[in-house]
C-alpha positions in Angstrom: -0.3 24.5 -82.6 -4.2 23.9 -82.2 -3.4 21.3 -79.3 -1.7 23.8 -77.5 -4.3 26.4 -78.2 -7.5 24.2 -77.0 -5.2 23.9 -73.8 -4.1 27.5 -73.3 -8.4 28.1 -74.2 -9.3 25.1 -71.5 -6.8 26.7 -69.1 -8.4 29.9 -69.3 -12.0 28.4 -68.9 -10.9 27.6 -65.5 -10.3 31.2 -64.6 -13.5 32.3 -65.8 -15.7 29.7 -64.4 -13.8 30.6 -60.9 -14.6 34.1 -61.3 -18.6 33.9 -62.1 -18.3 31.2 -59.2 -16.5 34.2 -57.2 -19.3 36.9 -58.5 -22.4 34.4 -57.9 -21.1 34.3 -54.1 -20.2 37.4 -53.4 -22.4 39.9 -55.3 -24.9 39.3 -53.2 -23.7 39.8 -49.5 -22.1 43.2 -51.0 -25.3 44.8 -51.3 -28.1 45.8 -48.8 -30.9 43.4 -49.1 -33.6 45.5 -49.7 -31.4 47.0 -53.2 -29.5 43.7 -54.0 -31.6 42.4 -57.0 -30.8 46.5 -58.6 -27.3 46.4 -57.8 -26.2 42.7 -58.6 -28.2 43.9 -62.3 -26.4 46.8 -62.7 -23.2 45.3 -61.6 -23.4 42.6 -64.4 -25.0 45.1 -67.2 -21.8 47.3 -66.6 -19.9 44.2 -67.3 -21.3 43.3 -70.4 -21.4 46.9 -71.7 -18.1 47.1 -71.0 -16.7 44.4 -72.5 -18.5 45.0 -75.7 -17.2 48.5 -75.6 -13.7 47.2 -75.6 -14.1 44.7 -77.8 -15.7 46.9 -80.7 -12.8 48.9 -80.2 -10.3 46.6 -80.7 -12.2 45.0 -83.5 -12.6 48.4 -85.2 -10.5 51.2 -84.6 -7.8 50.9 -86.9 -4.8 51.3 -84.4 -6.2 48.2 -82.2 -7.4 46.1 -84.5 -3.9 45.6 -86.8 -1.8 46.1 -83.6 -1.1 43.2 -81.3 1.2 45.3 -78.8 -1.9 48.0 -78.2 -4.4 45.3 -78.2 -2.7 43.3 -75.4 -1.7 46.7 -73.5 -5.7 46.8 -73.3 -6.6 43.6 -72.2 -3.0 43.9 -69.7 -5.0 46.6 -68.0 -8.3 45.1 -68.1 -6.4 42.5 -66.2 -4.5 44.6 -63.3 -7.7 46.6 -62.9 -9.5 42.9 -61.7 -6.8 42.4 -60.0 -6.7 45.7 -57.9 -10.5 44.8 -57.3 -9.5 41.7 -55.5 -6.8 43.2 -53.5 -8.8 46.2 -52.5 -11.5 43.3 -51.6 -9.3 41.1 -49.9 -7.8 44.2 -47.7 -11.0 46.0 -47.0 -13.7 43.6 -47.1 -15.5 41.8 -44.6 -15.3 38.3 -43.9 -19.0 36.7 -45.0 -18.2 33.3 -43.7 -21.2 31.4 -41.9 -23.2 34.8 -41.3 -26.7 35.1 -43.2 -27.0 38.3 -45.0 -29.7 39.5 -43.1 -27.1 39.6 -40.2 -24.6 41.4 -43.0 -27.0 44.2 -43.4 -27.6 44.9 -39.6 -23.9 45.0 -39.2 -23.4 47.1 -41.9 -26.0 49.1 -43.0 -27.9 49.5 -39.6 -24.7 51.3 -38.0 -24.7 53.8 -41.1 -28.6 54.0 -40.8 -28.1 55.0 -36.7 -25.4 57.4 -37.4 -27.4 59.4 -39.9 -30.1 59.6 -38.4 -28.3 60.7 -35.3 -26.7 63.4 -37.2 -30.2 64.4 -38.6 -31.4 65.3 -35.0 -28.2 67.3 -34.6 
């Protein structure tokens, strides 16, 4: 059994590493430059808190911690919440390919900029 679980643990390394690979990419050319060190922080913090939180809980509230089927409901939706993120990524992001950010926050932010301020001299 402890062959099979350094495996399963090996094979789920893999899935991590891709998704701080994923994160370390991406974070960045979500975020307006002149904000993007604040966000990416905050981003990552939420993360952490997060996963502490539900850890503790399933460590110490009595109805987690002793039972399996609650404690893998959890970490079930923990999983289909990621995976809505990348589907509401993949359907309504923007394609970062070969563009510098700076050109990522003209495109993006400068529209929104223009637009509010035309509606300010409205």
């Amino acid at each position: 059994m402890s062959w099979l679980m350094l495996a399963l643990f090996a094979l789920n390394f893999v899935t991590v590493e891709l998704t701080w690979a994923s994160r370390a990419l991406l974070e960045p050319e979500l975020f307006p430059t002149k904000v993007r060190g604040l966000y990416i922080s905050l981003v990552r913090m939420s993360v952490w808190v997060v996963t502490g939180v539900i850890t503790g809980l399933m460590t110490n509230l009595e109805p987690l911690a002793t039972d399996f089927t609650v404690a893998a409901l959890v970490m079930s939706l923990v999983a289909v919440a990621g995976a809505a993120g990348a589907a509401y990524r993949r359907f309504y992001g923007f394609e970062t390919a070969n563009r510098s950010l700076v050109g990522l926050d003209i495109y993006h932010v400068g529209p929104l900029a223009e637009h509010k301020k035309a509606a300010e001299n409205h």
